[in-house]
N, C-alpha and C positions, 0 to 999 in steps of 0.2 A: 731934663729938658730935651734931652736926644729922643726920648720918647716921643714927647709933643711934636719935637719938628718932624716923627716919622709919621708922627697919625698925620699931620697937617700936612704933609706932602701926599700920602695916601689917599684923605678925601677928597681930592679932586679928579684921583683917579677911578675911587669909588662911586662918585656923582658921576663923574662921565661914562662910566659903566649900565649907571643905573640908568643913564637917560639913553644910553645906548640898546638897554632893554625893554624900556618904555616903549622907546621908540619902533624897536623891533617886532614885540607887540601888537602896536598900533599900526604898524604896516600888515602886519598876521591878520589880524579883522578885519582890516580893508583887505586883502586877498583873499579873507574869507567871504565877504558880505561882498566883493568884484565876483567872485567865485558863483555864489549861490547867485546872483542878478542873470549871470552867464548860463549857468542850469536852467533859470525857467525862461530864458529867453530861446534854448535850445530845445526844452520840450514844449514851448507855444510853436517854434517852427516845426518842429515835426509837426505834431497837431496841424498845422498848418499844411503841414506835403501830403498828411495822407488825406485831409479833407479835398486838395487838389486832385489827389491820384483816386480820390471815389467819382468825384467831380467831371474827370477827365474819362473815368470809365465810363460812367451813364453817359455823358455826351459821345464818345464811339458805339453807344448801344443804338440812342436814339437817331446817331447817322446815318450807322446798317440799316435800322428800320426806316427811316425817312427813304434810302438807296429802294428798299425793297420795295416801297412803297410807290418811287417814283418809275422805274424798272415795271410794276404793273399796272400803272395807266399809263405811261406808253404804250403798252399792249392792247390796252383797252380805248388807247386813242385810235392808235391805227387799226382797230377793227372797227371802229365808227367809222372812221372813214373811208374804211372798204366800201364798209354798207350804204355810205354818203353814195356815194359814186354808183355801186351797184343800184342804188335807190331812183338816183339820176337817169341811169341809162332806161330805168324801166318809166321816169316819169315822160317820156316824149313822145313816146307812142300811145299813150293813153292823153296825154294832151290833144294829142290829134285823134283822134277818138272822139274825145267832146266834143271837140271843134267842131266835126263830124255829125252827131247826136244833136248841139244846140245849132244847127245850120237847119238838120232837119225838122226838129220840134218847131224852128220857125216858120219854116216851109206849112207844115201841118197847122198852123195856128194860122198862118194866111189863109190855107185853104178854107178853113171852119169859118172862118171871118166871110170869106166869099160865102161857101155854101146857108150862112145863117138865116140872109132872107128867105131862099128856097126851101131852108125847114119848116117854116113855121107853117108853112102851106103842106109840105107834107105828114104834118106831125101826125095829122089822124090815120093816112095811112100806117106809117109808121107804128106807132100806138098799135092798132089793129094788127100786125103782124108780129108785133112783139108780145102782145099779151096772148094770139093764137101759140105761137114756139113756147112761152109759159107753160101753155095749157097742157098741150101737147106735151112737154117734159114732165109736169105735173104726174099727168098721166101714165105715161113710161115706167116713171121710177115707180108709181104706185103699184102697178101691174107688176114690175118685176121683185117689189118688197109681199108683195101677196104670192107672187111666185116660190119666193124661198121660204114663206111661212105656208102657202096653201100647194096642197097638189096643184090646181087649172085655177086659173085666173075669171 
C-alpha cells in the first residue's frame, strides 16, 4: 500500500507537470504564431518605407524639374515684357504718324470731293493728255526695245 500512496501522491504532481507542459506549449505556438503575425507585419512595413522612399524620390525629381521649369518662364516672362515695353515705346510715334496720314487722306478726300464737279468737264481734256503721254511712252519703250535688238531705230 505504501506503493499506491506514493504513485497517488505522485500523480498530482505528474498532472501538474504535464499541464504545466501543455501549457508551456501552448504559450510556444502563441509566440510562435504572435512571432510569425510580427514578421509579416514588419516586412509589409518595409514594403511600405521603400514604396515611400521611391515615392518621395520621384516627387524631389518632379520638384527640381517643376523649379527648372518655373526658373525659365521667368526668364521668358521678363523678356516678354522687355519686349511689352520696348514694343510700347515704339507704338507712339507711329500712332502719331497715323494720326498724321489719316488727317491727311482726309484732307485729300475733301479735296477730290471739291475738285469732282470740275472733273467731269475736264475729263476730255484730261483723257487727251493722258492717252498722248501713253502714246508717247508707247513709243519710247518701243524705239528703245528696237534699239537693243536693232542697230538704228
Amino acid at each position: 500500500m505504501a506503493l499506491c500512496a506514493n504513485l497517488h501522491r505522485t500523480l498530482p504532481v505528474e498532472s501538474s507537470a504535464l499541464r504545466d507542459v501543455e501549457e508551456a506549449k501552448a504559450a510556444k505556438e502563441e509566440l510562435q504564431a504572435l512571432s510569425k503575425e510580427a514578421e509579416r507585419k514588419v516586412k509589409a512595413l518595409e514594403a511600405e518605407v521603400l514604396q515611400l522612399s521611391e515615392d518621395l524620390a520621384s516627387s524631389e525629381r518632379a520638384r527640381r524639374a517643376a523649379e527648372t521649369e518655373r526658373y525659365a518662364l521667368t526668364l521668358r516672362a521678363a523678356e516678354l515684357t522687355d519686349r511689352i515695353s520696348s514694343v510700347e515705346k515704339e507704338l507712339f510715334p507711329l500712332q502719331c504718324s497715323n494720326k498724321e496720314l489719316t488727317s491727311k487722306i482726309e484732307e485729300i478726300n475733301v479735296e477730290n470731293t471739291s475738285l469732282a464737279p470740275r472733273q467731269s468737264s475736264g475729263d476730255s481734256v484730261l483723257m487727251r493728255w493722258w492717252r498722248r503721254a501713253i502714246a508717247t511712252q508707247r513709243s519710247s519703250s518701243v524705239c528703245r526695245l528696237s534699239e537693243s535688238t536693232w542697230p538704228s531705230c
